[in-house]
ZAFI-166041 format. One record per residue (C-alpha): chain; z, x, y. Coordinates in steps of 0.001 Angstrom, whole numbers, plus 524288, in hexadecimal, padded with zeros to 5 digits. Layout:
A Z X Y
...
//
This chain:
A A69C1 DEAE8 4C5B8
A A5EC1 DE1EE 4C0FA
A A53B6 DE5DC 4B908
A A5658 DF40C 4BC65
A A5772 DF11D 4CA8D
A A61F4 DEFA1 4D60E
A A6323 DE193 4D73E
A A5F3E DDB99 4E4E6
A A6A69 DD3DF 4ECA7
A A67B6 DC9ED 4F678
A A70E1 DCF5F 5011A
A A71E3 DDD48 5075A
A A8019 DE188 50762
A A864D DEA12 512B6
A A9284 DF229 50BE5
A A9E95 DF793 51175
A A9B84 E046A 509D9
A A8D33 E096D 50508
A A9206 E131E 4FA51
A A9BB7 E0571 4F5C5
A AA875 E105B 4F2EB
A AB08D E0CCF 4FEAF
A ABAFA E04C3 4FA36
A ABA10 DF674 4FEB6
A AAB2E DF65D 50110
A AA469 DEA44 4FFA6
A A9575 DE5D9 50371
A A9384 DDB6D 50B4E
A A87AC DD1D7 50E95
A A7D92 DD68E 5189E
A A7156 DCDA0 5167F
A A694D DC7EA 50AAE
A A5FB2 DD2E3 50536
A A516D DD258 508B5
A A4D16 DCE0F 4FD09
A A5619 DC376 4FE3B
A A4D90 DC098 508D4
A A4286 DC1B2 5024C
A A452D DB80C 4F8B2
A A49DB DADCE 503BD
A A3C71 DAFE5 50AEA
A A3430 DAEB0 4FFFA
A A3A45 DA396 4FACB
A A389C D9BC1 50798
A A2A97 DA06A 50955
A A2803 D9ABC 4FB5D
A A2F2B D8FC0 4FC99
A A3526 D9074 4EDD7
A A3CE5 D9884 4E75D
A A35DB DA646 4E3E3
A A30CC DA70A 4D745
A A3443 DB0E3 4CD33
A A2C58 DBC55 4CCBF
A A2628 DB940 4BC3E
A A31FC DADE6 4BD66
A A29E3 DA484 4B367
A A26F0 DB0A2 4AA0C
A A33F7 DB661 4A8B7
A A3AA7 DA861 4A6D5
A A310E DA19B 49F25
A A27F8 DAD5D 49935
A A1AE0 DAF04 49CBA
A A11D1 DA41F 49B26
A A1C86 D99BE 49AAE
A A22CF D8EB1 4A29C
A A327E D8D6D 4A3E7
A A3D3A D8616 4A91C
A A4A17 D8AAA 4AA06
A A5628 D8724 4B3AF
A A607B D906A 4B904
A A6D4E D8F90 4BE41
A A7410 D96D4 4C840
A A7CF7 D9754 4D46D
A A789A D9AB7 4E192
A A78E5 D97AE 4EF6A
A A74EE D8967 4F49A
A A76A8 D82A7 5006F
A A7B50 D7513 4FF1E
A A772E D6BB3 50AC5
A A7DF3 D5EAE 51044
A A7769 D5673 51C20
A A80DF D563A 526F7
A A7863 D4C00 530A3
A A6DB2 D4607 531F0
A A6876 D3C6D 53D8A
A A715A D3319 53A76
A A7D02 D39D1 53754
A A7E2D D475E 5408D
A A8ABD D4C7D 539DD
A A84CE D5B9B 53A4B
A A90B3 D61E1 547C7
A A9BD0 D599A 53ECA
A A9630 D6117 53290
A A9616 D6F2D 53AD2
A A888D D6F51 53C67
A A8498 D7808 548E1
A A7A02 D6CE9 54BA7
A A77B4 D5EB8 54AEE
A A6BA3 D548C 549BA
A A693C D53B9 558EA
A A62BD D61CC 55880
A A59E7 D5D73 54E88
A A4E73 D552F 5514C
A A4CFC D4B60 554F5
A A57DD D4D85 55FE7
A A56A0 D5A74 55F6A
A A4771 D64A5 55CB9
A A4E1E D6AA6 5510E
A A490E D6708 54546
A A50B2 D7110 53D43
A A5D80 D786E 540AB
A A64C1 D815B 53734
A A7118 D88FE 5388E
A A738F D9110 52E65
A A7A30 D9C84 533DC
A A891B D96B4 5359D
A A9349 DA0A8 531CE
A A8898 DAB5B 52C9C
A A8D25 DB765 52762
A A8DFD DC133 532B8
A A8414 DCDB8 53318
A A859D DD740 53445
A A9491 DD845 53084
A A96D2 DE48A 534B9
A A8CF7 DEF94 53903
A A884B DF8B8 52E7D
A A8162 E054A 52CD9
A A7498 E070E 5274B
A A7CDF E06FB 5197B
A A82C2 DF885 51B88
A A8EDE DFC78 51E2A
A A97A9 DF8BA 527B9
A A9866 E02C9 533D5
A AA52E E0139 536BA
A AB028 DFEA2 52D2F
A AB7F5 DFE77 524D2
A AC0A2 DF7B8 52725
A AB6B0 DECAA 52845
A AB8C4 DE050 52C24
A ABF63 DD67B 51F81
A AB4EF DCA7F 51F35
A AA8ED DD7B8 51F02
A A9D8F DCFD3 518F7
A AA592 DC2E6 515B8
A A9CD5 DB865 5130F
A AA3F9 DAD6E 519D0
A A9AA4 DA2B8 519BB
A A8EA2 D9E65 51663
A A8812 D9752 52162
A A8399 D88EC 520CF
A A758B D8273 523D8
A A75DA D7943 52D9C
A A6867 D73C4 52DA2
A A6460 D6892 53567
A A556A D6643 534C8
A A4DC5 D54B6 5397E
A A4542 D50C0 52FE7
A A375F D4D0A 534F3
A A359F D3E97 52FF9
A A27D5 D36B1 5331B
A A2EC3 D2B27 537FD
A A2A50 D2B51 54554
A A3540 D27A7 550B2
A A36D2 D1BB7 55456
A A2FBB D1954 56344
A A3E05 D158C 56996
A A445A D223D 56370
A A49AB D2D1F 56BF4
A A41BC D37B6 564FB
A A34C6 D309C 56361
A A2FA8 D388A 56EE9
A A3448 D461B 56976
A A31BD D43C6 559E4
A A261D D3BEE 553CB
A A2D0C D384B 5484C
A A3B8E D3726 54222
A A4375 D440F 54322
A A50D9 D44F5 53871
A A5B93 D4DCE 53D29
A A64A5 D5434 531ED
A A6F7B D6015 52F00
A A7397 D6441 52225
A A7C0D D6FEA 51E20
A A7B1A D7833 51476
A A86F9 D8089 50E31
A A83E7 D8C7B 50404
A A896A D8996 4F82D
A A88CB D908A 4EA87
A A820C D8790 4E286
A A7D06 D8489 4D50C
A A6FEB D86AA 4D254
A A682C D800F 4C64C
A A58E7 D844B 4C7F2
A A4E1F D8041 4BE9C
A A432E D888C 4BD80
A A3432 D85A9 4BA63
A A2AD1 D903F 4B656
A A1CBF D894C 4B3EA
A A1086 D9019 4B4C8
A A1614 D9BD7 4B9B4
A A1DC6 D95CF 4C66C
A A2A73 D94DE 4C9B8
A A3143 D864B 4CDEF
A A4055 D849A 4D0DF
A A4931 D7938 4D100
A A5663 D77CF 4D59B
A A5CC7 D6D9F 4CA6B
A A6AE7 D6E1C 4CF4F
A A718C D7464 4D8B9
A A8108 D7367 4D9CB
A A8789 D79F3 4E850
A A940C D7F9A 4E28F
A A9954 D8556 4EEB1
A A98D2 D8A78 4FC30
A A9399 D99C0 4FB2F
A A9EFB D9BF9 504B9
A AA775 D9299 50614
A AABDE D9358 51465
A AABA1 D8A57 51F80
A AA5C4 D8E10 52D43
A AAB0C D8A53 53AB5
A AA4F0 D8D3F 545A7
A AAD51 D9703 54CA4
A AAE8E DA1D8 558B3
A AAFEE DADDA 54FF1
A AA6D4 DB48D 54953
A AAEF4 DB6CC 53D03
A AA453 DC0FD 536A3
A A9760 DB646 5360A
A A8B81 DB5C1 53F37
A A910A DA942 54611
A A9E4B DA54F 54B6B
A AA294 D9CA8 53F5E
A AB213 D9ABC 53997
A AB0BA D9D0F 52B68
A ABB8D D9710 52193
A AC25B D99BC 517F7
A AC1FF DA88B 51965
A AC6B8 DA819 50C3B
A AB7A6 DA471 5053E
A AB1AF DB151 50D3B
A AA7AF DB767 50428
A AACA3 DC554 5065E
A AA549 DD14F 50021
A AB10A DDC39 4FD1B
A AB8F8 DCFE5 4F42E
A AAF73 DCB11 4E94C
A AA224 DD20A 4EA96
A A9A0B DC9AC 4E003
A A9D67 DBDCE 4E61E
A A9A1A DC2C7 4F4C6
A A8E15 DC960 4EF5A
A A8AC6 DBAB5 4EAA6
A A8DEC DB265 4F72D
A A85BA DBE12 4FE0A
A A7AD5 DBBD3 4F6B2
A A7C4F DAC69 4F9F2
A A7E43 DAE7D 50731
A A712E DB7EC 5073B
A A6A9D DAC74 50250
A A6E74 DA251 50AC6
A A6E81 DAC77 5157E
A A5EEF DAB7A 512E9
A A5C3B D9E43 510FD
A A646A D9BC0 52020
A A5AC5 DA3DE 5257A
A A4FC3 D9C80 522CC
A A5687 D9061 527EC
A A5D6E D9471 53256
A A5855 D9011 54165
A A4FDE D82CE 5469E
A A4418 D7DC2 5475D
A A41A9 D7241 55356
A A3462 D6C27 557AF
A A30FE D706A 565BB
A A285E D64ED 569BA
A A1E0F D647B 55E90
A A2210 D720D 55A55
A A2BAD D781F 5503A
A A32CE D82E7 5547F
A A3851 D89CB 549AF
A A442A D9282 54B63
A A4834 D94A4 53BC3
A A4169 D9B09 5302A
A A434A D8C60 528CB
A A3664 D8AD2 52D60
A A313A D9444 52317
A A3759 D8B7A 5185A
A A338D D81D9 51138
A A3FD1 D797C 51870
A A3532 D749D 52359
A A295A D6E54 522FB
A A1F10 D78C0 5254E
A A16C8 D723C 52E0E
A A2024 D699B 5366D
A A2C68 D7261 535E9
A A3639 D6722 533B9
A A3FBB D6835 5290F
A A3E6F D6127 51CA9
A A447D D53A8 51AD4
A A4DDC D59F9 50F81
A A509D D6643 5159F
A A5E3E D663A 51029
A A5AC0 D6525 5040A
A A4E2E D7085 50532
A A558C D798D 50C44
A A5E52 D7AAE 4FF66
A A5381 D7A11 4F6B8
A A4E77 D8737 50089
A A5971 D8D6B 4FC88
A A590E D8AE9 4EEAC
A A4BA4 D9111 4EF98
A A5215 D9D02 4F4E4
A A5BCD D9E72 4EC3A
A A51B3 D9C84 4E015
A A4892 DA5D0 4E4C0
A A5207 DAFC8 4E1F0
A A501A DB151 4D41C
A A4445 DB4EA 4D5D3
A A46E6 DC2A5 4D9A7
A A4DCB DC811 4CE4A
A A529D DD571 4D364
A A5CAD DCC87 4DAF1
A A6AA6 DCE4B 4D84C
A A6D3E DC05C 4D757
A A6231 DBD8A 4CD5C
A A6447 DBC8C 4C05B
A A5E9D DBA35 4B3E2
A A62C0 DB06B 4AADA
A A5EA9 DA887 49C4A
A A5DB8 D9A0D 49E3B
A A55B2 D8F44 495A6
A A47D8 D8EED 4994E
A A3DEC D85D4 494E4
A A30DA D8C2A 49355
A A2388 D839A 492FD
A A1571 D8837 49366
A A0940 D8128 492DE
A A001E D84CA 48616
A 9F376 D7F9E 48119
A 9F50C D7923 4746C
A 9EC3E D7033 46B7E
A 9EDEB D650C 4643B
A 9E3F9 D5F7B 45AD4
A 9E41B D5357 45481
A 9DF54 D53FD 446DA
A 9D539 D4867 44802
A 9D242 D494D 45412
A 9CC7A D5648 451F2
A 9C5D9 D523D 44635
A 9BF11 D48CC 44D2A
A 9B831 D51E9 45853
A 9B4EC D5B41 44E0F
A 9AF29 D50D8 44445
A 9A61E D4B37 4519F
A 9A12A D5A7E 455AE
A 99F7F D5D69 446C6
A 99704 D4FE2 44473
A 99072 D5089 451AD
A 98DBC D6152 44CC2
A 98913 D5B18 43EC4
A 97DA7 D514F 447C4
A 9793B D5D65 44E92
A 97874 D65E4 4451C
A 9714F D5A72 43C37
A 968EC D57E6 4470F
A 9634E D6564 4481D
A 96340 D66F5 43A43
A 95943 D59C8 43A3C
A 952D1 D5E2B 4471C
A 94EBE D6B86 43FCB
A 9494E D64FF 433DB
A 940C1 D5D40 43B2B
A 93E6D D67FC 44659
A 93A2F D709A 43952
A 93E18 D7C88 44455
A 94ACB D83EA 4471A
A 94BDF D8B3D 45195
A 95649 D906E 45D65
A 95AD6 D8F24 46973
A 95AF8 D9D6D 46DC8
A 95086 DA42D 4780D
A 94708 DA93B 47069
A 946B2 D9A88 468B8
A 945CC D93D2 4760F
A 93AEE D9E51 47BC7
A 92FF2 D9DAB 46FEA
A 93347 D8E84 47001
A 92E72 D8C90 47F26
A 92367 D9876 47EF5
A 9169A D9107 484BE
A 90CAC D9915 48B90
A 909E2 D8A99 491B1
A 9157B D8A3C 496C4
A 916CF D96CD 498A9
A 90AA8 D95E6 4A243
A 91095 D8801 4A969
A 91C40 D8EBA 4AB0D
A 91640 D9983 4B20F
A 91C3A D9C99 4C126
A 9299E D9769 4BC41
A 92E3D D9EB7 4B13B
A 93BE8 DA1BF 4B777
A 93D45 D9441 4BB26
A 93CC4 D95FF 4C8FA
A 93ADF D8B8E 4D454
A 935A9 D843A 4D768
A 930E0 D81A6 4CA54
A 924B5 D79F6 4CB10
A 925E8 D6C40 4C954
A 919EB D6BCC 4C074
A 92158 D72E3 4B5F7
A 92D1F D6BB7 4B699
A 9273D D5F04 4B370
A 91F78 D6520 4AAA4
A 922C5 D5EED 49BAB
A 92494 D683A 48F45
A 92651 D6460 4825B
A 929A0 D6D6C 475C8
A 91E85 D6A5D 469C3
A 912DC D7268 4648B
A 90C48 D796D 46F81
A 8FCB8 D77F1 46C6B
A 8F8D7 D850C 47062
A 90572 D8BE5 46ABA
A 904B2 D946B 45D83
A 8FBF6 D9D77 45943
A 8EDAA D985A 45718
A 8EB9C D926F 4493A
A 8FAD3 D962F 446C2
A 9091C D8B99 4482A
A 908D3 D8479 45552
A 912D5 D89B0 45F9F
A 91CB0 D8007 4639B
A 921D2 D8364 470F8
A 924B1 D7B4C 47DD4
A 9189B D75E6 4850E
A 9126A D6BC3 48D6D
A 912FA D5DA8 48967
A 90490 D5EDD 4862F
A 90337 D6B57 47F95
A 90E83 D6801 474CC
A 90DB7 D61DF 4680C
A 918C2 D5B6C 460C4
A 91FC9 D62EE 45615
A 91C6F D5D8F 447A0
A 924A5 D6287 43DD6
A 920D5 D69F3 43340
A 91474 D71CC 43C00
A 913BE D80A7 43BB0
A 918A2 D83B0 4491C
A 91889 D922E 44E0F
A 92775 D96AB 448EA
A 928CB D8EFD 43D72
A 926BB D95EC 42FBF
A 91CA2 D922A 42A06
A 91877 D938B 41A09
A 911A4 DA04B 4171C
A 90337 D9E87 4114E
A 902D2 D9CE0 40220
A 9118D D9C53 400D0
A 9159A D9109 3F65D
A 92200 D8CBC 3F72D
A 9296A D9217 3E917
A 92D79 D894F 3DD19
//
């Protein structure tokens, strides 16, 4: 159990007996699980390995970067180049194709055969409980896996070097077609992966990768019998069978390989040729990333993506941690996050402060002077502003646009005001009333004059010893 749940596997398992009390009973492979399936679609469709659900949190803690590598073994494929346009050594290698049914000989522009020596299904016929409907006895090589079949891929790269006018296939290409087959073989292998959390996203990179051997190490022939697989293939050494009643941790292991690569196949499997200007696509490979999306040839280094697919595959895995095969581990991590921080240089600082504190000390001196000689203090708030403007003259020139609306007339806005002593402000025989006004109904301002608001000496008062 994990976490307090049944851990998922990637295969479902047919069994010789449900209740698992009949002596001799064994499970055997049926197919890989649907979320096994799952996983392979939705790491196609994403074209990357599927992030951890909360990956950079639980590895890193929250609010931090991390990188970290792990190491592990798993299933690879390991692929050779077996001809090219040059060198068309593909039958002599066993490959069920050569280069003349690619293009440009040929309208394929991808092949793959993936299926060669498959594992049979069903093996027997079951009930609705997965068990075998007739037996026992049952037959000795029951859910044997004998082989696991190899990708024969041939694929022309699309090159923009057109034909040369006096070439055979300048009247059925435009430009350059390059034929080539590789094989690939499933292999454990060595995994080293280095992992990036930054900003909350997930990056993986394959550092090293070492193919330790074949998952099934068997050579296939083609053949006339059946012997138990989907095709007529001769399977050797009987010897290396995978069988599930001998040691069940290690069949339950190749299984879960063989689910895997079981997946990945069908996503490669079929062709795709060009039908006059047309593609006409007869394999899911089109939904990968291993084709150009908008021309439908193959990449130039399809050997080397359709491994790096599979690694994607395989990675994407780990992200589903109720998986049987998935678990946790403590490895060195180096955290990082990003922080504001200050650094202040001693003079430096002292310098802008001394310049805002001299240029405060000039302002401050300056109104200090300005108020002296001004003999008034006053404010800027609303009231201050309102008594300072009040001018029935202006008042009455103003009239008809007190809101400011438009037009305003163009009178009044070349009108000129000026702020002194207005001659017919104050009170009669009382301080004059200094207030905005026109340019000739203001006096200047001479200091030391009893202007309305300032105080003023009270009759008789003499100033004290």
């Amino acid at each position: 159990m994990i976490d307090g749940s049944y851990g998922i596997s990637l295969s479902y398992w047919n069994t010789t007996d449900i209740n698992a009390t009949a002596p001799g009973w064994f499970d055997y492979w049926d197919r890989p699980s649907k979320n096994a399936v799952r996983l392979s679609v939705m790491s196609v469709y994403t074209n990357k390995p599927v992030e951890i659900k909360g990956g950079d949190a639980k590895a890193c803690g929250a609010g931090w970067n991390c990188t970290f590598s792990i190491s592990f073994v798993g299933p690879g494929y390991q692929c050779n180049e077996i001809a090219n346009a040059s060198s068309d050594t593909a039958l002599q290698s066993g490959s069920p194709f050569n280069t003349s049914s690619l293009a440009p000989i040929g309208d394929k522009i991808y092949i793959a055969d993936v299926d060669a020596a498959e594992y049979a299904n069903p093996q027997l016929l079951t009930n609705d409980k997965g068990e075998p409907i007739e037996g026992p006895p049952w037959p000795a090589e029951l859910g044997a896996l004998k082989a696991e079949p190899k990708l024969w891929i041939g694929y022309s790269v699309n090159t923009t070097q057109p034909y040369a006018p006096d070439s055979a296939f300048a009247g059925k290409w435009k430009t350059v077609k390059i034929p080539r087959i590789f094989a690939c073989e499933h292999h454990e292998t060595q995994y080293t992966v280095h992992f990036n959390y930054s900003g909350g996203k997930q990056t993986t990179t394959v550092t090293n990768k070492t193919f330790l051997n074949p998952i099934i190490d068997t050579s296939i022939q083609a053949t006339k019998s059946a012997n138990g697989t989907s095709h007529p293939f001769d399977i050797t050494p009987s010897s290396n069978f995978i069988l599930p009643g001998l040691d069940v941790p290690r069949y339950k292991l190749i299984a879960a390989y063989h689910s895997i690569g079981y997946l990945f196949r069908n996503w490669l499997r079929g062709t795709v040729e060009i039908e006059g200007k047309w593609p006409r696509t007869l394999s899911d490979v089109t939904e990968t990333r291993l084709v150009n999306r908008k021309t439908y040839w193959p990449l130039p280094n399809l050997e080397k993506e359709v491994q790096s697919l599979y690694e994607d595959l395989l990675l994407t895995l780990l992200s589903d941690t109720s998986l049987l095969i998935v678990a946790n581990a403590t490895v060195p991590c180096t955290k990082s996050r990003y922080v504001s921080e200050f650094m202040y240089h001693t003079r430096s600082l002292w310098i802008g402060y001394a310049i805002i504190i001299v240029l405060a000390f000039i302002c401050l001196l300056v109104g200090f002077i300005s108020m002296i000689e001004n003999g008034v203090v006053s404010g800027t708030g609303f009231v201050h502003t309102m008594v300072t403007t009040r001018n029935p003259v202006l008042d009455a020139l103003g009239h008809g646009s007190c809101l400011g609306n438009g037009p305003f007339p163009r009178d009044l806005l070349k009108t000129k005001l000026k702020f002194g002593v207005v001659d017919d402000g104050g009170i009669e025989d009382g301080p004059a009333h200094c207030a905005f006004g026109l340019e000739s109904q203001t006096r200047k301002i001479v200091k030391g004059m009893p202007y309305a608001g300032l105080h003023l000496p009270r009759p008789g008062k003499e100033k004290a010893d």
